[in-house]
N, C-alpha and C positions, 0 to 999 in steps of 0.2 A: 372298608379296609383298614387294619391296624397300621399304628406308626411303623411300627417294624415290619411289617410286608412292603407298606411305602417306600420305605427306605432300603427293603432287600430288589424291590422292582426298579428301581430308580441306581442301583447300584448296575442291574444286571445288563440297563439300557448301556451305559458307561461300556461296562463289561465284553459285549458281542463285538464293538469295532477294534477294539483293543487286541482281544485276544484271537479273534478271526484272522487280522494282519499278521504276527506272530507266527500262527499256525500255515499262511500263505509263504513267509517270505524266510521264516528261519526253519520251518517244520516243528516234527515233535522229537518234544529231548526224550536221550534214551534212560531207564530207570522204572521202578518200578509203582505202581499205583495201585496203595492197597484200599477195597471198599468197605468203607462201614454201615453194616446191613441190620436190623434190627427183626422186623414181621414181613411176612408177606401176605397180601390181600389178595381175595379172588379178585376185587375191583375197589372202585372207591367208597361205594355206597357200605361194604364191609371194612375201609379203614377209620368212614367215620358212623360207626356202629355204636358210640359212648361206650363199649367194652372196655376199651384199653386205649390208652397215648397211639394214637397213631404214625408217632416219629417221624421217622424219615417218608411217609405213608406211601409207597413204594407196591403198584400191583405187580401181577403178573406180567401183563401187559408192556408195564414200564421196562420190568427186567430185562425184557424180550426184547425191550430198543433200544437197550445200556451197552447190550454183550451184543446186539450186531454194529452198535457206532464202533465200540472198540473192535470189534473184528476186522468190521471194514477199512480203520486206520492202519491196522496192519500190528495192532498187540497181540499176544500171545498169552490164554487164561493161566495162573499157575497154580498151584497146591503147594501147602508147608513142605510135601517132600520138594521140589523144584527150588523153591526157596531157600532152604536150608543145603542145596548140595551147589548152589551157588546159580549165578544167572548171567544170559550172557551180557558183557560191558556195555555192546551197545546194541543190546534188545530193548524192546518196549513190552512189558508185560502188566497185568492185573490181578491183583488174588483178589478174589471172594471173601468175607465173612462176614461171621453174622454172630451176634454175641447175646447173651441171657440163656436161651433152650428154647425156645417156644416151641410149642407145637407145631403151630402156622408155619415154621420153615419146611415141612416136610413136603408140602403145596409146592414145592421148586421141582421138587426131585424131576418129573418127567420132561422140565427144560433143560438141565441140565444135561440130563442123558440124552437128550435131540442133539444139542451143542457141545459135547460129549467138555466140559466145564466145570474144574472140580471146585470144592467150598472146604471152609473152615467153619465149624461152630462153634465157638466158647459157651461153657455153661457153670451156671451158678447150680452147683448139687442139693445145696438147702430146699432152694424152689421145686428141685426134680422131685427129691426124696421124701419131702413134707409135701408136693401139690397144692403150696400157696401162691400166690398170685405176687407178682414182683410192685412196689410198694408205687412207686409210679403210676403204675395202673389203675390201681386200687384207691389214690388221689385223683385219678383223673376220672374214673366210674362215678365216686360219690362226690364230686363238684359239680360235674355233667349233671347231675340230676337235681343239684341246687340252682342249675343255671346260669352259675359261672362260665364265662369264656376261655378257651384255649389259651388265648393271652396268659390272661390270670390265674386259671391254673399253673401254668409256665412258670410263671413267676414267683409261685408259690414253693414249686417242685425245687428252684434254683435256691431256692434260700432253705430249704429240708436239709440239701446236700451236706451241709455243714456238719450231719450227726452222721452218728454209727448206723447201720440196718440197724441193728435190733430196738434202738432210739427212734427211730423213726418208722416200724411197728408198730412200736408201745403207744406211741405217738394219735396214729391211725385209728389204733384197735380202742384207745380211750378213749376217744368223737364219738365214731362210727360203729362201735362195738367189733366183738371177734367175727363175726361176718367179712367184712371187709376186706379181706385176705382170701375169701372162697373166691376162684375164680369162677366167671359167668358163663364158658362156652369153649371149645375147641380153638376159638381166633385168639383168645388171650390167657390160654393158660399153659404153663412150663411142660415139658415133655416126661411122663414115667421112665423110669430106670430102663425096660427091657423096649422103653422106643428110643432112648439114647443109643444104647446096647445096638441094635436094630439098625439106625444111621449111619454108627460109626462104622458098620459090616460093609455099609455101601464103600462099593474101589472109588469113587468121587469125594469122601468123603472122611475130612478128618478132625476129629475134637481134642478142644483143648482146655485149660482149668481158668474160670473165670471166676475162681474164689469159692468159697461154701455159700459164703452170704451175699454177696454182691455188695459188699462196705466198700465205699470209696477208702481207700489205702492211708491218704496224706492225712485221715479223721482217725490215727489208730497208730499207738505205739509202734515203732517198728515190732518187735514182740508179738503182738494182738496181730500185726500184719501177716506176720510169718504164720500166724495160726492159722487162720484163714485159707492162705495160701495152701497149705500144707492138709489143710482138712477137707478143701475141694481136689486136691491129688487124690489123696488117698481114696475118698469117696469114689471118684473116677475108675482108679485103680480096681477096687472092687466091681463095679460095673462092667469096665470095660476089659479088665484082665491086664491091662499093659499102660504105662506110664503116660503121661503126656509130653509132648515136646516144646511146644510153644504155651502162652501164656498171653491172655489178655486182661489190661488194667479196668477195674470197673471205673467208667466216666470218663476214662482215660489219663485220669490223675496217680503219678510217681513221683519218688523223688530219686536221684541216684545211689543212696544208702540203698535201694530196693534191687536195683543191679545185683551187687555181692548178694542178698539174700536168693534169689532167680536162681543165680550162675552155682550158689554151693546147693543148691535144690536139683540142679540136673537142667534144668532148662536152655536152650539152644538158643532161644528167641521170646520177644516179647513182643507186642503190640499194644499200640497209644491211640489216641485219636488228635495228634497234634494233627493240624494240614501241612504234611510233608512230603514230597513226594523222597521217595531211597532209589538210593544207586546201588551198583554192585558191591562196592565198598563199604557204605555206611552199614546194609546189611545186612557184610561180614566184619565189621569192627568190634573190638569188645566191648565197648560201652552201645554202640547205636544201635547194636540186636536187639539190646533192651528197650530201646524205643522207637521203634518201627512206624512208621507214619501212618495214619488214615484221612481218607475224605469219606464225606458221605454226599448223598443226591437226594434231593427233596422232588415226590412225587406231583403233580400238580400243576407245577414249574417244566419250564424250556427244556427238557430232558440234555435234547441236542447243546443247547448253548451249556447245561452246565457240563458233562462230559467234553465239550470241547476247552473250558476253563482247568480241567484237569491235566489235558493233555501239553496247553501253553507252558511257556517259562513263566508269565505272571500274571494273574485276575486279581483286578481291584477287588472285586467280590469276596472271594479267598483270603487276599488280604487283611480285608475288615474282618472276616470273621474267624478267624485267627487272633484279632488284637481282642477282640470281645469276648474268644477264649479264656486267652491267657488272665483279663482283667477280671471275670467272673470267679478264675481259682482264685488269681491276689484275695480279689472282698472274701474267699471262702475262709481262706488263712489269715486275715486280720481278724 
């Protein structure tokens, strides 16, 4: 086992008494808890396939005991429409989403419509439109087969972030040759235009711009930002005939210069992956639309203890890795 599993295990022991008492003696606060969702796997043996980063590696299975803990505690699933027309003060509720395109989300659909559960997808239109492979992946395929570790992969992927997409392409495609960007299979590759199109039809379901390129924001003039931005609108726009409403940061990384650019674009709301949970308030405030909180759930792991970590006022867990956050953009901007 790696330090940092050791260290995520040993955090999660701390973690159960803490946040168990909490949930026993104060209950759960009300507010809303957004998830940050990446692929979905028929199982595990297809999340670790060497295809693709298996992320959050999150099956079927798992989703299916995510959305009944929340049900059984008594939250309420929502959709950007619910979202945006406001929530109540003191509900407990959860959005869904899922950010990049992948195909592999389309695997949800029949739980959803059991649990009648709507989603949000962000998508990066470059991947849709060109049918290349998101650059991650594509590091993580061809390390895999040098027999690099997860780890180290990892670690490599965190110190790329610093460039542009197309930098870190170029990057790719001069190692590994222009291959390297062909995706492998249906589990790891971005969705065609008319299965975007397609998705978006579904009444569960609704998309939002996750950029043209999937460039981290804070790597890019504000300018180059707005271009981006503006160039996965439009794309969309084309695709899907009608504008988008919300807006999610690739990596999660903004700064609030990007707010004014959002707000004079039409945007309602945005989405981050700071670990935040939002209230009714934050939102609907003018700046904190803009930065909508997410958590995510790592599959593998205590499902139950980490959604209950969600639900608490505090997880040491959460805590640290939040601060590990925040210190990974610092080194990105130094």
């Amino acid at each position: 086992m790696s330090l940092k599993a050791r260290i995520k295990r040993g955090l999660m022991v701390l973690d159960r008494p803490i946040v168990r008492w909490q949930l026993r003696v104060l209950g759960d606060r009300p507010g809303l808890i957004s998830l940050l969702c990446h692929s979905v796997f028929a199982d595990r043996e297809d999340a670790h396939c060497g295809q693709l980063d298996p992320l959050e590696d999150l099956t079927l299975e798992d989703y299916e005991r995510v959305f009944e803990h929340f049900g059984a505690a008594g939250y309420r699933f929502v959709g950007e429409d619910q979202v945006l027309a406001g929530l109540d003060p003191g509900g407990r509720f959860v959005w869904l989403t899922f950010d990049d395109g992948y195909y592999n989300n389309t695997r949800i659909l029949p739980l959803l419509e059991k649990l009648k559960i709507p989603a949000q997808v962000y998508v990066s239109t470059d991947h849709v439109l060109e049918g290349k492979s998101f650059w991650w992946d594509a590091l993580y395929r061809a390390r895999s087969r040098q027999g690099r570790t997860q780890d180290e992969i990892h670690r490599e992927a965190e110190a790329l972030k610093s460039k542009t997409n197309r930098e870190l392409e170029a990057t790719l495609v001069g190692e590994f040759g222009s291959d390297v960007l062909t995706p492998a299979s249906d589990t790891d590759r971005p969705m065609t235009a008319p299965e975007v199109r397609q998705l978006a039809a579904h009444p569960l379901i609704r998309v939002g711009n996750h950029t043209s390129e999937h460039g981290v924001l804070t790597n890019y003039s504000l300018p180059e930002a707005r271009r981006i931005i503006e160039k996965g609108e439009s794309d969309l726009q084309r695709i899907l005939g009608r504008p988008c409403r919300t807006f999610a940061y690739p990596n999660g990384d903004y700064s609030e210069q990007m707010f004014e650019t959002l707000q004079a674009l039409g945007y309602a709301a945005a989405i981050s992956c700071d670990f935040r949970r939002d209230s009714r308030a934050s939102v609907l405030a003018e700046k904190s639309r803009y930065r909508i909180g997410r958590f995510y759930l790592s599959g593998g792991w205590d499902l139950e203890a980490q959604c209950q970590m969600l639900r608490a006022f505090f997880s040491p867990l959460l805590a640290a890795r939040g601060a590990g956050q925040q210190a990974r953009r610092r080194a990105r901007r130094s």
